[in-house]
N, C-alpha and C positions, 0 to 999 in steps of 0.2 A: 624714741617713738617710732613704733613700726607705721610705715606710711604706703597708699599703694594709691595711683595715677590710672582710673579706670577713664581710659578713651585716650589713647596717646596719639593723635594725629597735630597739626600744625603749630595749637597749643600747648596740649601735651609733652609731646618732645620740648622745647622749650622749659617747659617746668620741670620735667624730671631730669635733665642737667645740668642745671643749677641747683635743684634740690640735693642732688648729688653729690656736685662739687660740693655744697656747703657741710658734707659730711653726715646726710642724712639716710636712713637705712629706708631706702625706695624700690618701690617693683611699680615698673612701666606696665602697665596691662594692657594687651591691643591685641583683637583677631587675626590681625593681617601678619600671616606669618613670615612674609618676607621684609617688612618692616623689623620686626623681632627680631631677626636674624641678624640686618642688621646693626641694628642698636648694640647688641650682645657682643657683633662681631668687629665693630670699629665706633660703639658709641654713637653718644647723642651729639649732634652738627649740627650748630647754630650759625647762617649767615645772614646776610642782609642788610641791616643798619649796623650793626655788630659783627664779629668773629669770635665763635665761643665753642667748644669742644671738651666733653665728659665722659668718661664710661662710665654706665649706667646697668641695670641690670634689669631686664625684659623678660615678660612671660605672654601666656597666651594664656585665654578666660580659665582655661581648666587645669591652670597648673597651679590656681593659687591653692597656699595653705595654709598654717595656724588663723590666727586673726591679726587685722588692723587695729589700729589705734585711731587714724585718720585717714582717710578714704574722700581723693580728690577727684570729684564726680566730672568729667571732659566729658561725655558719649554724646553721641543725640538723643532728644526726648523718644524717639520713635522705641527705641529700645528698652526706654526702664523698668515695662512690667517684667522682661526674663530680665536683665542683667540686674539688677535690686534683687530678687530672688532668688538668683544662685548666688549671691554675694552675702544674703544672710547670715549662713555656716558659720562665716569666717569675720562674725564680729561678734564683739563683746558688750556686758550692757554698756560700758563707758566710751565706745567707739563714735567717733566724728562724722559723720558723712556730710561732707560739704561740697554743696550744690554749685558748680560753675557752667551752669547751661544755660543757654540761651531761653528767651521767654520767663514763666514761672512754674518751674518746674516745682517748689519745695512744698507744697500740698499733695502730690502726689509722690516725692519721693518719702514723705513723713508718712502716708497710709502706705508703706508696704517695710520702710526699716523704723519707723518707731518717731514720733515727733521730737522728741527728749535727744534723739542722735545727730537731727539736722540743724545745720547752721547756713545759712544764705550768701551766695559771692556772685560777686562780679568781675570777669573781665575785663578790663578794659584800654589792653593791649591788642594788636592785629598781627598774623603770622598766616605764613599760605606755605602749605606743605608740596617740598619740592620732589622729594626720592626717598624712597626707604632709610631712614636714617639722621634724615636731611630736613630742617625746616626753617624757613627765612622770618625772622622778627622785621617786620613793616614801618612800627613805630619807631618812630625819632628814639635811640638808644638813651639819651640822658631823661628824655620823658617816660621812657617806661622805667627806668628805676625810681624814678620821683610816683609814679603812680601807675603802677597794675594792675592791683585789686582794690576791689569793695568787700567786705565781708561788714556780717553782722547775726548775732541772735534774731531768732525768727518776734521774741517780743521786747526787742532793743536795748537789753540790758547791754552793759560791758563788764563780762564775765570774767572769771579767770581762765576758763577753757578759749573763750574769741581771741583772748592774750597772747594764750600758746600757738595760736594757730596762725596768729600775727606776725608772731618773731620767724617760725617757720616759714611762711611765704615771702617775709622780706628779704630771706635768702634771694631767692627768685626776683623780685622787685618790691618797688613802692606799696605798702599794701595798707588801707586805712580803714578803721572801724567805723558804721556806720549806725545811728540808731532807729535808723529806717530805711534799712534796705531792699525791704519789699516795696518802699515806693520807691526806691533808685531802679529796681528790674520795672515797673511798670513805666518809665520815665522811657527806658531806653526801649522798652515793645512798642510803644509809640511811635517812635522812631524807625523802628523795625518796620510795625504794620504800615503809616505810610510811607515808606520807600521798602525796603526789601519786597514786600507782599505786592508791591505795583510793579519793579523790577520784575517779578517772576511771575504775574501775572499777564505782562506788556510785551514781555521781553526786550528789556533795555536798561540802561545807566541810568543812576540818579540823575545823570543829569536830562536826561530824555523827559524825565516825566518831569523837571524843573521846567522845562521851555516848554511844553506842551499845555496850551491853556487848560482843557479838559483834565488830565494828567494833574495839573499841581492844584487843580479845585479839589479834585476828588484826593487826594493829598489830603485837604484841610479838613475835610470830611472824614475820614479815617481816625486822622487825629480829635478831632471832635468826639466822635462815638469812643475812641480809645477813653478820653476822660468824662465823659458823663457814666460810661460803664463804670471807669476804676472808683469813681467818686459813689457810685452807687454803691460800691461795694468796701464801703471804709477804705479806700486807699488815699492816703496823701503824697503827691506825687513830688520828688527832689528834684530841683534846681539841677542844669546840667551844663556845666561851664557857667554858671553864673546867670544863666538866660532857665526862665519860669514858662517852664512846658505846659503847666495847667492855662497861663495863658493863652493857648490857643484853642481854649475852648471857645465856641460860638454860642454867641447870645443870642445872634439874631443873622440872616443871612446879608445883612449890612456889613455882618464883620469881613466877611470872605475879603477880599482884597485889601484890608489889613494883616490879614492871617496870610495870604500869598506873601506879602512882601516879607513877613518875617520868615518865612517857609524859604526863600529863596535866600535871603540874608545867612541863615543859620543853616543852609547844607551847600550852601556853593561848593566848600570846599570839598563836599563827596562825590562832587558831581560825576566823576570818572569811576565811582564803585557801582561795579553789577555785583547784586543780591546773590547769598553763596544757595539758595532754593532755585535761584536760575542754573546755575553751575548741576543746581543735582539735576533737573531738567533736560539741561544737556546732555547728561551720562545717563541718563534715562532712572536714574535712580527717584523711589518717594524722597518728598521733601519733609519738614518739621511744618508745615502751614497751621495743620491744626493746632498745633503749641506756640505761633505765632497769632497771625491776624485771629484763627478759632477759638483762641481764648477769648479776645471781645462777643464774637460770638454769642458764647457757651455759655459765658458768667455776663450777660444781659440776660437770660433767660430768667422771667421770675422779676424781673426792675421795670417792665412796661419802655424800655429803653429801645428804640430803633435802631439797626446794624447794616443798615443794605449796602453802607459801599465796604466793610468787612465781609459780607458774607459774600459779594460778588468777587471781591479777590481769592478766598476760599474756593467758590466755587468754580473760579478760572485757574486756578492752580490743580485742582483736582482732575480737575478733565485732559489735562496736557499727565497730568500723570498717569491717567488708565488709557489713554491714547497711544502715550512715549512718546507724545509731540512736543516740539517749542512754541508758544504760543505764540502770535502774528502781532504785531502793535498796532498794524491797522484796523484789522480785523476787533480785537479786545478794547480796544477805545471806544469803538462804538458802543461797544455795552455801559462803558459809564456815561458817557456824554448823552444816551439816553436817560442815566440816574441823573444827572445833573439837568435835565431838561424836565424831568420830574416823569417822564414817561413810563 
């Protein structure tokens, strides 16, 4: 199986040297040509919780050629109307494209290569890219081999193509089939929109917005509108670590200080991650928001569903990016503490 790794950065790299070592005919695909060079030139370097090192074999967007078999989607969402596009050529009808982006991306990467060719993943390892070449796996080493990935068929069968693509990822790590994976990606945008979208709307740490009254209200608010949208929208949402997300839906605004204590119970341990849409922020780079918190949004439109503290994170992240500013946490709290004050 010819295989190609379109977005090789923290993850990426990662995958494409173990795919490697385990004997698999892989091309690294990444713009960044001095990362390329790298790889090519002394391989893929794995440190961190592990020490792992492969050669690998890297290209740059425009050197790909024949066709893929399987096409392991890493990019940002910012990107997939060109990079889906010119990656057309170079598939065949029976070609894989599997989705491991953040958010949900696999509605729109099925309108531009074909719904019949996507299949749905998850992440759910952590890796921070350090140097051209170079990138540290974060997760405890014997838990990312126990578990990696999620994958699944977009209408939950268990195929014999999710099979093959199984055995090939387990190269790499843990990788389990799921027969609803689209609620596993909506489980964890939840998660995402309230803390990463408050992180980079705030600018600060999970745990910032844990201690911060205003902060972990509007937290439960987030996640509220995240599942009256998703439930809007046929989604059923998966169990994560064994604790039921759809739980923090609010019935009633009695539940808030129910919904905080479990808000606080079940992300203490992040409390030290700042949001990587902060980090683009910083670098003055666009962030993914709208393929984060704007999917609740987007896919309220049409359900009579209310979004105001998703669309206020949006629209504080938006403004720090046509600025090139980082946003103030004193200053942006105001703006929810007025949502929350109902003003």
């Amino acid at each position: 199986m010819r295989i190609a790794i379109l977005g090789v950065g923290s993850l990426g790299t990662i995958v494409g040297a173990y795919l490697a070592d385990g004997g698999m005919d892989v091309e690294l695909i990444d713009a960044y040509q001095e990362h390329v060079d790298a790889l090519n030139q002394t391989g893929a370097k794995v440190v961190g919780t592990t020490e792992f090192h492969a050669k690998v074999k890297a290209i740059t967007p425009d050197q790909k050629s024949g066709t893929y078999d399987l096409v392991l989607l890493l990019t940002k969402q910012l990107s997939n109307g060109t990079i889906l596009r010119e990656l057309l050529p170079f598939l065949h009808d029976e070609s894989i494209v599997c989705s491991l982006q953040n958010g949900i991306p696999e509605e729109n990467v099925a309108s531009i290569v074909g719904a019949a060719r996507v299949i749905a993943g998850s992440v759910e390892f952590g890796a921070t890219f350090m140097e051209p070449g170079v990138s540290s796996l974060t997760t405890e080493y014997t838990q990312f081999k126990k578990y990696a990935f999620q994958i699944g068929e977009l209408n939950g069968e268990t195929s014999d193509r999710i099979q093959r693509v199984k055995s090939i990822l387990d190269l790499v790590g843990g990788t389990h089939i799921s027969d609803n994976l689209v609620g596993t990606k909506w489980s964890k945008l939840l998660i995402n929109n309230a803390f990463s979208g408050l992180s980079a709307a705030l600018n600060g740490e999970y745990g910032d917005i844990l201690d911060d009254e205003v902060g972990i209200v509007s937290a439960a608010h987030i996640a509220d509108e995240t599942i009256k949208v998703g439930h809007a929208n046929g989604i059923e949402f998966v169990k994560m670590n064994g604790f039921d997300i759809a739980s923090l839906e609010l019935k009633s605004e009695q539940d808030i200080p129910e919904r905080i204590k479990t808000l606080k119970y079940v992300m203490e341990p992040s409390r030290l991650l700042k949001a990587s849409m902060l980090q683009d922020l910083e670098k003055k780079r666009k962030t993914e928001i709208d393929y984060i918190n704007g999917v609740v949004s987007s896919k309220a439109e049409g359900t009579g569903i209310a979004t105001p503290y998703n669309d206020l994170v949006v629209k504080l992240v938006q403004s720090a990016e046509a600025t090139q500013t980082v946003p103030d946490f004193q200053t942006n709290i105001k703006a929810f503490e007025d949502l929350v004050n109902g003003q």
